[in-house]
N, C-alpha and C positions, 0 to 999 in steps of 0.2 A: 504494500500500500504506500501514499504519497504524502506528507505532510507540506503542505505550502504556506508560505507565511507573506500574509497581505502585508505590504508596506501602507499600500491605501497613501492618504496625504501625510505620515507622521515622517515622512522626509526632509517636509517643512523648509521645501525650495533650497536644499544643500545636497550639492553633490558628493560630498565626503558623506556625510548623512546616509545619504542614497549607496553609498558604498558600499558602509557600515551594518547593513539591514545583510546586504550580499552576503557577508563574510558571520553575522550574527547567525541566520538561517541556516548555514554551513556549519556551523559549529555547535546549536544544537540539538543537529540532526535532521533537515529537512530534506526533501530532494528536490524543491521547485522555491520563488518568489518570484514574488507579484507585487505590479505598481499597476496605477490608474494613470492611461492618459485623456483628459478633456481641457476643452478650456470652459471658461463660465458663460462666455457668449453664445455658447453653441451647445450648452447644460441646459438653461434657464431659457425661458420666454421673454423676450424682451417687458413685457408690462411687471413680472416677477423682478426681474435685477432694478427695475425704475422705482417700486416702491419698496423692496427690500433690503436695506442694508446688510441682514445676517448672510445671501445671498451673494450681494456684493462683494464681500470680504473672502468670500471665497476663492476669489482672484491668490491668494494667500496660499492654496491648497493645490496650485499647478501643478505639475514637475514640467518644467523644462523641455521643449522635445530635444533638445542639444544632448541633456545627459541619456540618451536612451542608451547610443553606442557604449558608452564607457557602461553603462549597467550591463550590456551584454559581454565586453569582455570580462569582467570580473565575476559574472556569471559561469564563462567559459573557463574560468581561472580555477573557483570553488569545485565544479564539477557539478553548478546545478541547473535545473531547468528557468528558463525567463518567460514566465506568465508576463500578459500584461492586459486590461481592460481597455475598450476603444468606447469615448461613447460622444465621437462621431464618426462618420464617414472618411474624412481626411483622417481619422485618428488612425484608421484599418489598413491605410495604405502606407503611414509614416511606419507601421507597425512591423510588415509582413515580411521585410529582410531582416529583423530582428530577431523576432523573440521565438521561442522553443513553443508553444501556442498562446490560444487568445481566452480569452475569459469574459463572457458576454453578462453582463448586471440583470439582477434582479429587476431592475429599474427598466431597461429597455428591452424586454423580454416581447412586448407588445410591438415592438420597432421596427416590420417584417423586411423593409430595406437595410435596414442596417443584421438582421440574420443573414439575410441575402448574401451580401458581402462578403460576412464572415465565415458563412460555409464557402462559396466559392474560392477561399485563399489553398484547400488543401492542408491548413494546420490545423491538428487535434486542436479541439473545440470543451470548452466548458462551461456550462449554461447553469447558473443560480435561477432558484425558482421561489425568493421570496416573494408572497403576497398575491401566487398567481392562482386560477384553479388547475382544475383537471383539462378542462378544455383548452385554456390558456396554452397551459406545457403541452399538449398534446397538438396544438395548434405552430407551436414555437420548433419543435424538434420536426414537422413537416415541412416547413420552411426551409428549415439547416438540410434537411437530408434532399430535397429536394434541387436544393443549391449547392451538392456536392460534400455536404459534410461525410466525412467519414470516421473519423475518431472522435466520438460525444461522449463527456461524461455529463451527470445529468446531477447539480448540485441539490439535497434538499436544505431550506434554507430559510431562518424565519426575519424577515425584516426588521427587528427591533434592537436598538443598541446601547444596553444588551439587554437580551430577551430572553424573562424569566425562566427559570428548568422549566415547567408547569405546562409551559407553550410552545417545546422544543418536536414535542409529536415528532420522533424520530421515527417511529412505527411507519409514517409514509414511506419511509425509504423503499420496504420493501414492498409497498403497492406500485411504486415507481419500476422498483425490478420486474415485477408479476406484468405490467402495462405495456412499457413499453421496451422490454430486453436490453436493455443496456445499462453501461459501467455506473453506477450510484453511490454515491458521497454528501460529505455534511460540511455543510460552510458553516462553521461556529460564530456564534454572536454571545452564548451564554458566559464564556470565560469559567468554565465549568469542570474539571478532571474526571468527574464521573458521566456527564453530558457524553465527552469526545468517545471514553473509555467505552461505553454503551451503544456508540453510535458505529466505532467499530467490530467491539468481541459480541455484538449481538443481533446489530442491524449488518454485519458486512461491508463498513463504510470502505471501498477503496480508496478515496482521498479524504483526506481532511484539511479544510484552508480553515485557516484560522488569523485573527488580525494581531500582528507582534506591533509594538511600541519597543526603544532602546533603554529609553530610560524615563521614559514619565511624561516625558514634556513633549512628545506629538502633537500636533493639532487637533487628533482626534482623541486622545488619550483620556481626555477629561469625561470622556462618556460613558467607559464602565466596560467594554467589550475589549480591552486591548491586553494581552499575554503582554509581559515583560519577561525577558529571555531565560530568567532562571523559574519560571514559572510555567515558559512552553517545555523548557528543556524535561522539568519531570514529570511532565505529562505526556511526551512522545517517549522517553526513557518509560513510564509508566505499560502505556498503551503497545509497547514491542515487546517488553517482559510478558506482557498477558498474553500475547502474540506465540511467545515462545512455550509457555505454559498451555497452551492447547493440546498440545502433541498429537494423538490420532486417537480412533474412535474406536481403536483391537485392544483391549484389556491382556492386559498380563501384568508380570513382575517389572520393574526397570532394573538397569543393573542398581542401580543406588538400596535396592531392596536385596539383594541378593542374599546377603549378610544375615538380613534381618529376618528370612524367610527360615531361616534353619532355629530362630525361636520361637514360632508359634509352638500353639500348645500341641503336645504328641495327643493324635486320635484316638490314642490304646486307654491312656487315663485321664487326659486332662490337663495334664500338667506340662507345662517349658523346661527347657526347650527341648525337639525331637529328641528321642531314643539314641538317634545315631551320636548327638553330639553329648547328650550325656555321659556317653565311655569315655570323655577326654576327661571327665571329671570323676576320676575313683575316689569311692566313699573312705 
């Protein structure tokens, strides 16, 4: 499975910043990161940015398209994968000699020009499904596959940040796998250990994105969904140990038992340990 760690805007318009997330992800333990590219002109509704300041200031929250390159070598450096969100049209095509795939929002799940796009590049595709229905997603992935997508995974994902356990219904995952056959994952908002933990040792999650912060002071940090790296680190540390603790579904001894099988109790009276091993102890 994949753990990706959304930079999102806690970049906070710094390329060293933007480095930093690179080589944080890599370190510990991710195999992909992700950044957002939009601008706010081309986010919002013109009548939105005229009367809303909070909106405006979001100009704040750019990255750069200058630093995309330097994110993809450093990318190529760590040895990880380069997601990255387009949410526009121009963003798709600034994108497409860049990154390892694309990462299509919750938000523009409705945007059947801009799926369009996206299936047509030939990069593995991952479509968040907060806030949509049944029809919606199923309307959304007709579009991708229609347009040439070929490698979709299909995020389940609740819009809120961050959003209660209570509301996390990770139980859809597997209506999403039963629907419509294909690769199913959880975009975390909960900031949650047993959330992610559950979402893959029970729903199967193949991926899990989840939003990292470095050190507090992201842009978006102040809202409650953001891991901070020693906090992702024992939760992917977490969720691979459980990983390894599966083993397989044939019952037997492990060697670590081996030892331990020659004290049960002997069948003839009851007592420990076997018969055999009792002759090494003369009365």
């Amino acid at each position: 499975m994949k753990f990706i760690a959304e930079a999102a805007s806690n970049h906070n318009g710094d390329i060293e910043r933007c480095l930093a997330f690179v080589d944080t992800a890599a370190a510990i333990g991710c195999q992909g990161v992700k950044f957002q590219l939009f601008r706010v002109e081309e986010l919002f509704a013109p009548e939105i940015l005229a009367t809303s300041a909070r909106h405006r200031q979001r100009r704040a929250w750019e990255l750069p398209e200058s630093f995309l390159p330097k994110i993809t070598v450093r990318c190529r450096e760590q040895n990880l994968l380069f997601y990255c969100t387009p949410f526009s049209l121009n963003a798709v095509d600034a994108l497409l000699p860049l990154v390892d795939a694309i990462k299509i929002s919750s938000y523009e799940l409705l945007w059947h020009d801009l799926l369009k796009k996206c299936g047509a590049t030939g990069k593995p595709l991952v479509l968040s499904t907060g806030m949509a229905t049944f029809d919606e997603i199923d309307g959304a992935v007709k579009v991708l596959m229609r347009a040439g997508a070929k490698d979709l995974t299909l995020l389940h994902c609740v819009s809120t940040y961050p959003v209660p356990i209570h509301q996390c219904s990770l139980a859809v995952m597997e209506t999403f796998r039963q629907r419509l056959n294909l690769t199913v994952g959880w975009s975390d908002h909960s900031r949650s250990e047993a959330v992610v933990y559950r979402a893959v040792h029970r729903y199967r999650a193949a991926m899990v994105e989840f939003h990292l912060d470095l050190d507090g002071v992201g842009v978006e940090s102040a809202m409650g969904h953001c891991w901070l790296p020693d906090e992702a680190e024992r939760m992917i540390t977490c969720v691979r140990e459980g990983c390894m603790a599966d083993g397989t579904p044939e019952k037997s001894f492990t060697s670590a038992e081996k030892e331990e099988r020659l004290w049960r109790a002997d069948p003839a009276d009851g007592l420990r340990p076997i018969s055999s091993v009792r002759k090494k102890y003369p009365i």
